[in-house]
Phi, psi and omega in degrees: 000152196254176191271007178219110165264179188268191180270315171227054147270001171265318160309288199305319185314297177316314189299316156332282164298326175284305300249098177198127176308342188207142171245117180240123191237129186243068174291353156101206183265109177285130162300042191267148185279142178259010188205135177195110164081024209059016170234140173285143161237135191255327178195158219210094180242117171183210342278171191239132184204176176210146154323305202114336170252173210301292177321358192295144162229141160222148219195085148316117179227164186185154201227105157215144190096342184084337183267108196280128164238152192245156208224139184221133192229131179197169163281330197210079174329146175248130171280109197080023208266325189284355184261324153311310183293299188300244202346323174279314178258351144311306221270301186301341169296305206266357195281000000 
């Protein structure tokens, strides 16, 4: 690769390297205070992120509250992948 690429020989390279059916971002148990100052937080979601490519699943989780909750980002969602996802970390869970 040369040192000034064209874009998309910079695209192919990344799709290459990057190369993965699904992205999972774990921001864990956020230490956030649920009351502060007379406001509540009931729930907490994310993160919400993208690669940049069109094909891209990105597939959030964050736990507040004792409550995990999950998140999904794409140009073209795939239908049923967060219920996959859930079926998959229940089963790693329960093992």
């Amino acid at each position: 690769m040369s040192s000034n690429p064209s874009i998309e020989d910079a695209a192919g390279f990344l799709s290459h390297m990057l190369a993965f059916d699904v992205l999972l971002s774990n921001l864990g148990r956020e230490p956030v205070a649920s009351n502060f100052e007379g406001f509540a937080l009931k729930a907490l979601w994310g993160p919400i992120v993208s690669s940049g490519f069109a094909d891209d699943q990105v597939v959030g989780v964050c736990t507040h509250g004792g409550v995990l909750r999950l998140t999904q980002a794409s140009y073209t969602a795939m239908p049923g992948l967060l219920d996959e996802v859930r079926t998959v970390m229940s089963e790693a869970v329960a093992a």
